[in-house]
N, C-alpha and C positions, 0 to 999 in steps of 0.2 A: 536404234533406240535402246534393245536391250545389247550393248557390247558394255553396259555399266553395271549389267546385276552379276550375283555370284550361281554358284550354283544352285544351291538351296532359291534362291529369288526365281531364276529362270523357272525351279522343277514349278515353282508355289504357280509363275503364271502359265505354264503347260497344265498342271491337274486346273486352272480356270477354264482352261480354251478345252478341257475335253467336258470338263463339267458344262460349260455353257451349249457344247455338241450333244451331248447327251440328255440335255432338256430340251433339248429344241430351242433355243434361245437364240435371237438375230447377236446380241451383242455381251459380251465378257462385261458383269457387272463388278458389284463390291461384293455380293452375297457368294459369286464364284472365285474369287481371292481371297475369302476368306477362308473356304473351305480347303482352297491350296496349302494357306497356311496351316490348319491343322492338320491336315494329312501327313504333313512331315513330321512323326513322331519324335524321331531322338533330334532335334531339333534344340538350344533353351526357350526360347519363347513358347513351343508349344507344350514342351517338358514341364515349364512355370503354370502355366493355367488348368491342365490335366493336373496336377500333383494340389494346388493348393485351391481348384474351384472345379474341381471335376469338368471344366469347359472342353469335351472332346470331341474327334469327329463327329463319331456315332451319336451322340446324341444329338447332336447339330442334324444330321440327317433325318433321326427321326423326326424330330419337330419338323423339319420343313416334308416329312413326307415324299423322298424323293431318290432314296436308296434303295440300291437290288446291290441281293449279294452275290459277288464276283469273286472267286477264289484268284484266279490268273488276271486280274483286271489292273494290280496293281506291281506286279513282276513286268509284264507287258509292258510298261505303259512307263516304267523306268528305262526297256531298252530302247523305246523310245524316246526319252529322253536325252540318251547317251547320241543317239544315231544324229539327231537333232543338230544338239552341242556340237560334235565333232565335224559333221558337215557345215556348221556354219549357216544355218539355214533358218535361226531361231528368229530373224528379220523377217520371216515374209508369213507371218502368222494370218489364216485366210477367216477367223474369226475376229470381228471387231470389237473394240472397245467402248463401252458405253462410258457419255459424257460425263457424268460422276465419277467411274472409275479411273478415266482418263488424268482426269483434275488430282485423284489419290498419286496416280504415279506420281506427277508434277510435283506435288507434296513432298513425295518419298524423294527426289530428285533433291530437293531444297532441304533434304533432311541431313542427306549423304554430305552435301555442299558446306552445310551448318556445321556438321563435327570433322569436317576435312577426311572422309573416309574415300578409298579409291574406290570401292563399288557397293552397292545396294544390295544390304542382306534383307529377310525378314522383316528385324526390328523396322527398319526404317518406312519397308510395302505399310506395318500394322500404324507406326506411325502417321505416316500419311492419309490413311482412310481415321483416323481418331480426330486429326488437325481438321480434314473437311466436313467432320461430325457423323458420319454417314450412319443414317438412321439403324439399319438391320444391326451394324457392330454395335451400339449403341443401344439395342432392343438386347442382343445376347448379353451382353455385358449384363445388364439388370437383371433380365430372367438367370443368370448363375451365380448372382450377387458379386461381381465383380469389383474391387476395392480397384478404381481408375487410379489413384496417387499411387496407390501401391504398386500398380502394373507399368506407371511409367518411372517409378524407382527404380525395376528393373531392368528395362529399358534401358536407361540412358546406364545405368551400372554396363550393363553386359555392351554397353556400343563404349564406352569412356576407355574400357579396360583392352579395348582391341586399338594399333599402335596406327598412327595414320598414315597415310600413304602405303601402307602393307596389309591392308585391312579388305578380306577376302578373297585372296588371290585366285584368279581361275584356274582349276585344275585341269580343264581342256584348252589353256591356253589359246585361247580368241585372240589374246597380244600376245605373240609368238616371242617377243624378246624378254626376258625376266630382267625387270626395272633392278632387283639388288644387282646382279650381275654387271648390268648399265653403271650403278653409281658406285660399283666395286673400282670397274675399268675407272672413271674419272678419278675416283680419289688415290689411284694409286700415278697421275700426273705430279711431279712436283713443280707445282708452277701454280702462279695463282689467278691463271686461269675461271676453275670453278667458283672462288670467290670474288673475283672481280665480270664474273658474265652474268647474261642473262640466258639460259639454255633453252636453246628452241626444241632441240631434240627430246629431251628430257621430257618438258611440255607433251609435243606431241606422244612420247608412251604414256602417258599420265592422263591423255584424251583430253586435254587442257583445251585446246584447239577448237573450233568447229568446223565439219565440213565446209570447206569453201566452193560454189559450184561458178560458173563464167568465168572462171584465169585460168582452166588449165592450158590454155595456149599459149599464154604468157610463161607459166609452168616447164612448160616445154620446148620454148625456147631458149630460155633459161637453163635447162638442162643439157642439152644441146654447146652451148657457150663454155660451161665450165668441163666438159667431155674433149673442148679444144687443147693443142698444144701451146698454143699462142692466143693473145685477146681472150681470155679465160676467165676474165673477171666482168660479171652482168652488172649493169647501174640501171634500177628502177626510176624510170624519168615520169615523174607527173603530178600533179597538183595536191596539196595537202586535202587529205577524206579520201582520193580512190582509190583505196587499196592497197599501195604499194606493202605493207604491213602481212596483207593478206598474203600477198601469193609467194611473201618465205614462209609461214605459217602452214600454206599450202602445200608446201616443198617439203617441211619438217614431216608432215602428215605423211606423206605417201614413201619417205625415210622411214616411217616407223611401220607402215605396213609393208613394206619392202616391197612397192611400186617404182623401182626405178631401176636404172642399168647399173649393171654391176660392178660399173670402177665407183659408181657413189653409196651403193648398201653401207653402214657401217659411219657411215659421214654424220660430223656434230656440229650443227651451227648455237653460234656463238655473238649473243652481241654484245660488246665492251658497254661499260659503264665509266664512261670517262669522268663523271664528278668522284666516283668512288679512287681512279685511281689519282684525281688531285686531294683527295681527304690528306688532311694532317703530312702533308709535306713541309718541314720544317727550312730545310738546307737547299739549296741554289743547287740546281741540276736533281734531286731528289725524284721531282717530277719524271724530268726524261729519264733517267735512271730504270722507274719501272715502267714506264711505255715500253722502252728500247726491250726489257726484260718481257712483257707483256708478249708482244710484237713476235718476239725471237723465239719462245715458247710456241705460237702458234703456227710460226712457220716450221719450225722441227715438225710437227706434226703432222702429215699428211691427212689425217682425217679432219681436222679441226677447218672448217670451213668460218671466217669471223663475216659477221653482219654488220656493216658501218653505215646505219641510218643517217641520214642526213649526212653524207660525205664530206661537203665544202667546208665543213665545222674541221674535216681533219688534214685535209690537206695546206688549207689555211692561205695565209699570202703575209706579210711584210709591211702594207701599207694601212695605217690604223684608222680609215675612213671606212675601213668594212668592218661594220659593227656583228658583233655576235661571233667571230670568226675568230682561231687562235692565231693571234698575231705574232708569237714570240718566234723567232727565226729558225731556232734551233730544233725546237719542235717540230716545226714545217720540214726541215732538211729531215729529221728521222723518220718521220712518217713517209715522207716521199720518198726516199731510200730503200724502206724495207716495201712499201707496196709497189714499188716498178722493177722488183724484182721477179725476175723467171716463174721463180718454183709457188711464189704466193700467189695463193686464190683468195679471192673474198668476193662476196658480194655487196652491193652500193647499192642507197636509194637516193636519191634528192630531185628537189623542184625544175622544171621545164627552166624557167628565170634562172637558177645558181647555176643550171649545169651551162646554160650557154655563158654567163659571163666568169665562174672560175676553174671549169674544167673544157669545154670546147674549145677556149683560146689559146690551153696548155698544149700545146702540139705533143708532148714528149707520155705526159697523164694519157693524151686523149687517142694516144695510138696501142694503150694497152688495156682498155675497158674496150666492150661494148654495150651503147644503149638499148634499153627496152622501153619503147614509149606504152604506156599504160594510155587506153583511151575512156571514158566513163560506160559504164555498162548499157547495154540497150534493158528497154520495159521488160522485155520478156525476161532476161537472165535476171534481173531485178527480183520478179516477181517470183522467179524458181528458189530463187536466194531467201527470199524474205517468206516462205513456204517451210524451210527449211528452222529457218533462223527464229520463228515465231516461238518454237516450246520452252527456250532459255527463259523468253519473256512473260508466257503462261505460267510457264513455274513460279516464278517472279512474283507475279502481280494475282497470280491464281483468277485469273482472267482467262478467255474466249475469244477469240477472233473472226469475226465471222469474214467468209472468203471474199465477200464485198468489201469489208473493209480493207481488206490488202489493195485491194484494185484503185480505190477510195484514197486512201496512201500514197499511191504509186502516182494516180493522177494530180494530185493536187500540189504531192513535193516540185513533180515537173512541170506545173505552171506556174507552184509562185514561187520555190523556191532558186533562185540561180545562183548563187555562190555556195553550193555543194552539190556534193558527186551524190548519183547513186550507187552503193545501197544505204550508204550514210544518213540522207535526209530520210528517207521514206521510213528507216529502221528509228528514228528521230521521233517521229510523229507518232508511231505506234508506240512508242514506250509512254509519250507525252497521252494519248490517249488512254493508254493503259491504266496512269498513275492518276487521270483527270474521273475513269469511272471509280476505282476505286475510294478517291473523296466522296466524290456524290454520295456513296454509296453509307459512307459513316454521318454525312452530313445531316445535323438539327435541325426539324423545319423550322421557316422562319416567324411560323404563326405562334409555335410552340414556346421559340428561342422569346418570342417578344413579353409571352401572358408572362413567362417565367419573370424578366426583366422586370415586368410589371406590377407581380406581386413580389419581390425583395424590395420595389420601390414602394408601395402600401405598408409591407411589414416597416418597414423604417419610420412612416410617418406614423405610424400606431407606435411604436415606442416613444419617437418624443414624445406624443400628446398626452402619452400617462404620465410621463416622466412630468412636462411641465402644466398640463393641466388647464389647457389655453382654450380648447374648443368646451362645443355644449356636446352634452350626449346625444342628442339627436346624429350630430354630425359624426358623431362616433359608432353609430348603431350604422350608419349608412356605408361608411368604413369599410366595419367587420364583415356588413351583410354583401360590399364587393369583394372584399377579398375571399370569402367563403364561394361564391360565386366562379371569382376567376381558379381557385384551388380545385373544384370539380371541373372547371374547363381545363384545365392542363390534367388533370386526372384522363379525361377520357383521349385527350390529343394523345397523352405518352402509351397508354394501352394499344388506339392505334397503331402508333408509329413504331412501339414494339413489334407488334404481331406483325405490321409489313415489314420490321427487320431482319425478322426470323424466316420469314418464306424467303425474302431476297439470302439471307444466308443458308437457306437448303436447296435453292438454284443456285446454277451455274451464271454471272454475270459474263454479258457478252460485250465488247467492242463493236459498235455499228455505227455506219455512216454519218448517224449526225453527230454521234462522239468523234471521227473525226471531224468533220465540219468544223464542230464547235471548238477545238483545240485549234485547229487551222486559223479561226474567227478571230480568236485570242493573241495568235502567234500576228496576226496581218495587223491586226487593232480595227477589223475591218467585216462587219457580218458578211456571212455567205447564203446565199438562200438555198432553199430546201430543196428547188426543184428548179429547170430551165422554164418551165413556165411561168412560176412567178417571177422571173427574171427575167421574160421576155414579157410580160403585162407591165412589168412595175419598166422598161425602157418604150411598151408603146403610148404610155399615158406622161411622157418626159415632158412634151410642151405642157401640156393643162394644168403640170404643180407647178413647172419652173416659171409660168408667168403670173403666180401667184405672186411671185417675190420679185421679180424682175419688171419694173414698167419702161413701156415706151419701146421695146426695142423687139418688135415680134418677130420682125426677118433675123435677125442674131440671133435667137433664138430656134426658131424653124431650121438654120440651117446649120448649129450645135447638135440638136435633135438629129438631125441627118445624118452628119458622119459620125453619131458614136452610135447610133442603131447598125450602120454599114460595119464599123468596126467589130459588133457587136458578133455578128451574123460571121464573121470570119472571112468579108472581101475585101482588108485592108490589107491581109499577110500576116505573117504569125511570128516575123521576127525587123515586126515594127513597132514604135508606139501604139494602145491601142486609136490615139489622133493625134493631131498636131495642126493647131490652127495658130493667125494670127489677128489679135484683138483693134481693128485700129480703129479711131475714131475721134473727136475733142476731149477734155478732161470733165467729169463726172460726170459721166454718161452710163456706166455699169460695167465698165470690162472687169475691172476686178473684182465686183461684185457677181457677178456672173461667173465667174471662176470659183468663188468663193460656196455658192450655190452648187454647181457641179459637182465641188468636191464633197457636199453634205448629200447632195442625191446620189450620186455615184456609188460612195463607199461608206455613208451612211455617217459622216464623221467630218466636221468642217477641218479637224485638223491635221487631216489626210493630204493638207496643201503644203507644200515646200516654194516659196516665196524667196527670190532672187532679185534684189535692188540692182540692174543692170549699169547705175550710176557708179555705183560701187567697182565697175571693172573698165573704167573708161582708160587708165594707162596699160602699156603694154603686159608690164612684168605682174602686174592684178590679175592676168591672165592664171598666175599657178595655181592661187587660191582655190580656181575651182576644182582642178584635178589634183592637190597637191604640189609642195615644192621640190625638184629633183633632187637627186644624192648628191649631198655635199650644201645644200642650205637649210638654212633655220627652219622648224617646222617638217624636214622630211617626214618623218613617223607621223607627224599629227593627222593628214589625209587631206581630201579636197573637199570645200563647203557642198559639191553638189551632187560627188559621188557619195558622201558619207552619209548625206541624207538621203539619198537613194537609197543604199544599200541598207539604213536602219527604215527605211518606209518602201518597199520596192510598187506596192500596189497605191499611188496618189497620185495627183496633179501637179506637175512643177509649171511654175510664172516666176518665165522672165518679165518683169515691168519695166517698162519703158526703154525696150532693148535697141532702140535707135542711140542710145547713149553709150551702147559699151563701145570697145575697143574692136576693130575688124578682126582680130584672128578669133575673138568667141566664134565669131558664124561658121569657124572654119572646125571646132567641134561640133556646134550645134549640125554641124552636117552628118558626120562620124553617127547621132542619134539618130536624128532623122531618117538615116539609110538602112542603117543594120543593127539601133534599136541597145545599141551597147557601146561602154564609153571606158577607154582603160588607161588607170587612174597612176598618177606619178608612181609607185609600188607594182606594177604590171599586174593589179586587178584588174578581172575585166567585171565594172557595173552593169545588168541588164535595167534597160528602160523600157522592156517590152510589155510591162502592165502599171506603166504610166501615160496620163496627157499630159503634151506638150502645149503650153498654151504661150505667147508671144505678146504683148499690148506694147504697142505707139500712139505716137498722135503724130505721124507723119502724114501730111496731107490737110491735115483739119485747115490750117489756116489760110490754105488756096481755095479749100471749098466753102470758108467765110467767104472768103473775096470773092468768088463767084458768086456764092448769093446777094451779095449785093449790089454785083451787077445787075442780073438775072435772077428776080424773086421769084419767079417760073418756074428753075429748075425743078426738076423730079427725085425722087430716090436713088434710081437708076444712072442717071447724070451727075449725082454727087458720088456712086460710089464708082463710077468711074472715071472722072478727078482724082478721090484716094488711092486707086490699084495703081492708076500711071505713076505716082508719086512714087509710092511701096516697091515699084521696077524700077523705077530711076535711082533707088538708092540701094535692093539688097541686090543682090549676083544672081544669073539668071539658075542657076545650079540650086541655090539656096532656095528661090521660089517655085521652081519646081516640084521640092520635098514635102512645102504645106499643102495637106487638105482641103484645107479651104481658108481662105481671106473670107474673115466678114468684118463690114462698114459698120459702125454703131453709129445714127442719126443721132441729131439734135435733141434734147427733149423740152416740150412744149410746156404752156400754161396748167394744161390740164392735165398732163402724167406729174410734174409736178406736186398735185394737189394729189392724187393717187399716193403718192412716194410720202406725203406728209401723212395719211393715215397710217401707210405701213407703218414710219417712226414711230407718230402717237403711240399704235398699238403696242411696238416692243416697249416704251418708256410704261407702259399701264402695266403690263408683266412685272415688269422689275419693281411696280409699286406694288403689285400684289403678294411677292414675295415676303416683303413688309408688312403684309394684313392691313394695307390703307388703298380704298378703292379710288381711283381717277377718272375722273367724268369732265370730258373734252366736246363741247359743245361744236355744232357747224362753224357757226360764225367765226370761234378760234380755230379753224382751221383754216378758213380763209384766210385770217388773219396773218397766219404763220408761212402759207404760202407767197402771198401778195408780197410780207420784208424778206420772202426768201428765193424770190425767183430772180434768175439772173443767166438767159439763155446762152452765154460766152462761157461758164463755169460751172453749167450744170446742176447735179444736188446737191456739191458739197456745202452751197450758200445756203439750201433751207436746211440742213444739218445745224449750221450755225445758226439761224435766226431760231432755231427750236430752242437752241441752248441757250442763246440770248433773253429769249421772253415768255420762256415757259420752264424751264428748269434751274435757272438761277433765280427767280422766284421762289421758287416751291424748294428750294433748297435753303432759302433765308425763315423761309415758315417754321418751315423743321427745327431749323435751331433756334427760332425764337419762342415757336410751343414745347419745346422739349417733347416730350411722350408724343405720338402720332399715329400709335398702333389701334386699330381699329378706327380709324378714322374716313368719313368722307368728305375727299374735296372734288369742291367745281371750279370749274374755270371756263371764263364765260368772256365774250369780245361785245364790246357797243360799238355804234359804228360811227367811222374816221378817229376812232380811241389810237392813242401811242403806247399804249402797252393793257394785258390782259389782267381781266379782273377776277383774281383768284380770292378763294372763299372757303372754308370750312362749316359746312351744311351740318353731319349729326355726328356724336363720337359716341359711341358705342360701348367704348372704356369706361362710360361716368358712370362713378356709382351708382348718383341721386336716381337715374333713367334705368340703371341695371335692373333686372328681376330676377331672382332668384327662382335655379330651373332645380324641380326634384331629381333624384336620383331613379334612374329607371323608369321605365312603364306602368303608370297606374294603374291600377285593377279598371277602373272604369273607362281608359284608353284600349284594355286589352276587349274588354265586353265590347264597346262602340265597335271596334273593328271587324269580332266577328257576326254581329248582329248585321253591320253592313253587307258584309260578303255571303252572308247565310251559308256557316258551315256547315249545313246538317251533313251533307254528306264528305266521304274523303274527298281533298282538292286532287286533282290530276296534275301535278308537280313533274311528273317523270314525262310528259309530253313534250316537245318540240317547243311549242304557239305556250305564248303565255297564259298558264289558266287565271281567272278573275281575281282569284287569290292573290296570285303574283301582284298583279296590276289594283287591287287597294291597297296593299303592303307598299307599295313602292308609293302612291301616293298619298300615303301616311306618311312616309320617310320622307317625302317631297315636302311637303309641309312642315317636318317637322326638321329645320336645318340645323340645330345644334342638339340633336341625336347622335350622342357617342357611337363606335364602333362596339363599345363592351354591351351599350342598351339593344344594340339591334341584334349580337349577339342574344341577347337573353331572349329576345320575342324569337327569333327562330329555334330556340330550345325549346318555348313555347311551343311552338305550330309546330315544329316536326313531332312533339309526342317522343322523345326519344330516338327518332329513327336519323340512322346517320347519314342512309341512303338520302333522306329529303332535306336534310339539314346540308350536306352540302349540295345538291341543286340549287336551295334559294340561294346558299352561298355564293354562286354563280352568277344570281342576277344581281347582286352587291355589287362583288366587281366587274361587271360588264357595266355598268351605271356611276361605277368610281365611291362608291359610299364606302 
């Protein structure tokens, strides 16, 4: 941590770490930093505030009362300093850092970062603790009348004028190679080289890099390869995110601490910028010209090792159906030319996919590299990694981690994320977490954000009404006297919401579990709960909501419930779907709707379903669509309809509907899922469907088990659905039905689920009218009504779907437009009986003026007496209890009564009763919204 400070920086945090020993103090705060700081007298920063505020040790000490005078205390205490530094030992400091102070380095880190300086003096430690306010500097500063603008004019003065990248150099040399001397050597290359690379070497003296920990095997392999006489050249083989990037990074790093064997000390990788050297080529061959110049440069150079990420880009090919690839011939011959030469070394990254189709095939390439297969990190190296990795991010976001969250991270990137490696995802989610608390954290409440909205919108109507002078003053007194009202309401919201701004800005903000969660939540489209427990309550109560919605079908049901509890519990396997059933049964009966249901219980979001028309794939070649079209037809790039919606929903429900109709090779993927849970896609992605259901619906069977019944009106449940399974064998592969969970038969549905399923409708059709502010009231009768034209045992519910449409909403849709205005309105609709259609009616409207009453503004004074005459205040209400006190319970049934009571009037009675108190003011607030007022 500290190989970034200077000297002066390191001495300021050694006089902390003795100052913190010396008080007996568990942990290195800001109060012992700061004193570091002043003890360095010929210093400028300390030199500025001694000279123009007499801000000095000694007085610092005496105020805090905690100085003895030591003559050798401070000769001492430098040669230890020196011993320190030189030994390299200045990492394993046995006093810790308190969280504040910690947070200041972080600061100073982002300070260094911000003016491009190579190491952390002073200014930047004082910086850092000023940027997180830290109250004791902030106490001194006042008690020696310190001029804050003034101090940070000199400041950024004395940081501006020191030159960047040479800015504090260590004198005990911690980076043993002196960077001028490094970029003396390069620039005396003639070759353009240094301006056409990117220096990895360089980087790593400049601590560009961060440790990398899990590849140094990789590392050393790799070193190992280029130590050969022969095959000397490594190719990083593996998937875009793992690393390959890292572990020359990794390679450059232990080059610069001269961790390596000593034919490579002294080695400069280098990796070309190939759009740079096509810039502004004017003339035909211009291009090859400075390759071949490039190229020839690096190989004269024994030290010069080049980096060719993504290699297949340079070896190329001749045939112009491989997109992205330099196709031009001559190119190809010079690059191939000078890299299968003997004496060149490089090293190569690219994909698993490129390397097997344009370097494995090369017998001539592929006998003078050797590969390094890169494999994805396991948890544990993960987690050592992102332990490490976390303080860039703290800096960063001047955020906290807590060690649960990593863990939190680590688990959840690897259940739901599969199309990234670790440490990629998991470093993904912490940053997203990171940047999610810091919103919160600035963010207007939304009670605050509203009153505001809501007085700009009052002040607006007070200027026209003076302007044009349309209302009575009464209405205007009532006005003023709400806006005056809501103006002390947002008065006392923003003092609140200040004062919690300011505590939250003098803590440390921390990253915790449900901030991940909640980012995860986000990233899925798909809430997470909180705990296994509510998540094993909310799948043992599945049948008792799902048959809320679903009638007639309670074995379907029952036996849904079954294997997604089994899946749940983790006895299905962990690299399958988490189910896979198939729906059979006649047409409306509920399979899709019961899917449909799943998917809003499940994941809490009905449109967590990916829905696949299996008509749609009934020819053979309809087949690519799903996984994409191969190399070389129309559509390659665009992807497959059911990997793509996979991979943009990985955690939903996919339905195939009516999958008797595709084409036989579907089944021969649909197998590929079923088994090992992943599907890979024309582009050699591989899709996981391991936190999706696989759901199937036919109506294979249905109409032999008509025809049975009406042989045999006898039959049982049992006897019909074993009719459907023999059918469902006789047409899919025994292989293919082995893979499903379970087959379930959906029955017939009768007269009376029917009737059942027409309330359901009713109900959602009264929703959608309440939305509209017009109530609908559907008597018995019309529901029998509606059932009786709409039952039809061969077709299920889709017939009284229609007859609802028929004779209750194409009515009431002609009403509409032939009353115009409808808001606040009540209609009936009422059936007589053997009638041909329903007799709708408009009962009271609400809207008319003549019937309006005009309600006053606010709570009358003799409303507010009745209420507490009722309750008998005499003494304080007991509010802060659990059980509702009596008070509660007339208040709410004042509000009961009273249903077109504003939100701003019940506001004003609870400013009332609370008396000022905010502790009780927001209690009642609580039984508002637990009550929806």
């Amino acid at each position: 941590m500290f190989r970034n400070y200077n000297e002066a920086a390191l001495r300021c945090i050694l006089y902390a770490q003795e100052e913190a020993t010396y008080t007996k103090k568990k942990h290195i705060g800001a109060l012992e930093i700061i004193i570091g700081i002043l003890k360095q007298v010929d210093e400028p920063l300390p030199r500025f505030l001694r000279r123009n505020y007499k801000f000095t040790i000694q007085k610092v000490e005496k105020l805090l009362n905690a100085y003895r005078t030591d003559c050798d205390r401070g000769s001492i205490f430098l040669e230890k300093v020196k011993i320190i530094i030189s030994t390299d030992l200045v990492k394993n400091f046995v006093t810790k850092f308190s969280v504040f102070s910690e947070f200041s380095l972080y600061a100073a880190e982002a300070e260094r970062k911000r003016f491009g300086h190579r190491k952390i003096g002073l200014e930047h430690l004082f910086l850092g603790l000023l940027q997180r306010k830290n109250p004791e500097l902030l106490n001194f500063l006042q008690i020696f009348n310190v001029n804050e603008k003034a101090l940070k004019e000199f400041i950024f003065e004395e940081m501006i004028d020191m030159p960047t990248g040479e800015i504090l150099v260590n004198p005990h040399k911690l980076v043993e190679i002196n960077l001028k001397y490094f970029d003396q050597v390069m620039g005396e290359i003639n070759s353009p080289l240094p301006s056409m690379s990117e220096n990895y070497t360089r980087l790593a003296y400049t601590e560009h890099f961060n440790n990398i920990m899990g590849r140094q095997a990789e590392v050393d392999e790799m070193m190992e390869i280029l130590l050969k006489k022969h095959n000397n050249c490594p190719i990083l083989v593996g998937p875009k995110g793992i690393g390959k990037n890292s572990v020359v990074q990794s390679f450059a790093n232990q080059i610069a601490l001269k961790e390596v064997p000593d034919l490579l000390k002294g080695k400069i990788i280098l990796r070309p910028d190939l759009n740079f050297l096509q810039a502004n080529c004017r003339t035909r061959g211009e291009y090859e010209s400075r390759l071949r110049s490039y190229l020839a440069d690096s190989r004269a150079d024994t030290n010069i090792l080049l980096y060719l990420a993504s290699i297949e880009r340079m070896i190329g090919t001749n045939d112009s159906s491989y997109e992205g690839l330099i196709s031009d011939m001559s190119t190809s011959l010079i690059l191939r030319t000078i890299l299968l030469h003997e004496t060149f070394c490089f090293i190569g990254s690219t994909t698993k996919r490129n390397f097997n189709q344009y370097i494995k095939r090369d017998t001539e390439f592929r006998n003078s590299i050797r590969p390094i297969y890169l494999n994805e990190l396991s948890v544990k190296a993960t987690y050592q990694i992102l332990k490490t990795l976390k303080y860039p991010y703290q800096s960063f976001h001047l955020v906290e981690f807590s060690p649960s969250s990593i863990f939190t991270a680590i688990e959840y990137s690897q259940k739901f994320i599969k199309n990234k490696y670790f440490p990629t995802k998991a470093l993904e989610i912490l940053d997203e977490a990171a940047a999610y608390v810091k919103f919160k954290k600035s963010k207007v409440p939304a009670a605050l954000k509203k009153l505001i909205d809501e007085k700009i919108y009052l002040t607006t109507i007070l200027k026209k009404e003076y302007n044009n002078n349309l209302l009575s003053k009464n209405y205007l007194v009532n006005l003023k006297r709400k806006l005056q009202l809501i103006t002390s309401r947002i008065r006392v919201l923003k003092n609140s919401y200040f004062k919690e701004k300011n505590k939250k800005a003098e803590n440390i903000e921390w990253v915790t579990d449900s901030d991940i969660r909640e980012v995860m939540s986000r990233l899925l489209d798909t809430p997470l709960t909180n705990s296994d427990s509510d998540d094993s309550a909310k799948f043992l109560k599945m049948e008792e909501i799902i048959h809320t919605k679903i009638i007639g079908q309670e074995t379907a049901v029952e036996a849904v419930s079954r294997a997604i509890r089994r899946a749940r519990v983790g006895f299905s396997g962990q690299k399958r779907p988490i189910a896979s059933f198939i729906f059979a049964g006649p047409t409306g009966v509920g399979k899709t709707e019961l899917t449909k249901v799943l998917s809003e219980y499940m994941f809490d979001n009905s449109k967590s379903m990916i829905r696949l028309d299996m008509s749609e794939y009934m020819e053979k070649h309809t087949i690519a669509k799903l996984i994409g079209s191969p190399p070389g037809y129309i559509g390659h790039n665009e992807g497959g309809q059911l990997t793509e919606a996979v991979s943009a929903k990985p955690y939903s429900i996919v339905l195939f509907d009516e999958v008797e109709k595709a084409h036989p090779e579907v089944f021969n993927l649909l197998l590929q899922i079923l088994d090992d849970g992943r599907l890979t896609d024309s582009q050699g992605q591989i899709v996981s469907f391991v936190n999706t259901v696989i759901i199937l619906t036919t109506n294979l069977g249905a109409k032999e088990a008509d025809l049975q019944k009406s042989k045999n009106t006898n039959l049982t449940v049992e006897q019909i659905e074993k009719v459907v399974k023999k059918q469902l064998r006789g047409f899919f592969k025994p292989e293919f039905i082995n893979r499903i969970d379970e087959i379930i038969v959906f029955r017939s549905l009768t007269y009376k689920d029917l009737s059942k399923i027409c309330y359901l409708m009713v109900k959602e059709l009264k929703k959608s009218f309440l939305e509209q502010k017009v109530i609908l009231k559907v008597d018995a009768a019309s529901h029998t009504f509606l059932t009786k034209h709409g039952f039809d045992p061969v077709y299920g519910a889709r017939p009284l779907r229609r007859s609802i449409t028929r004779y209750l909403i194409d009515p009431l849709s002609e009403l509409f437009l032939g009353n115009g205005e409808m808001k606040n309105a009540k209609i009936v609709v009422s059936a007589l009986p053997n009638a041909k259609k329903l007799n709708i009616s408009v009962e009271t409207t609400i809207n008319n003026r003549e019937t309006k009453k005009k309600k006053p503004l606010g709570f009358k004074p003799k409303i507010i007496k009745r209420f507490f005459k009722k309750c008998n205040t005499s003494k304080k209400p007991n509010i802060y209890s659990n059980k509702q006190s009596p008070l509660i319970i007339r208040l709410l049934t004042l509000l009961r009564s009273n249903l077109k009571t504003t939100r701003l009037e019940k506001e004003i009675l609870i400013d009332f009763l609370s008396q000022k108190d905010l502790a009780n003011q927001i209690n009642i607030k609580k039984y508002f919204d637990y009550y929806n007022y």
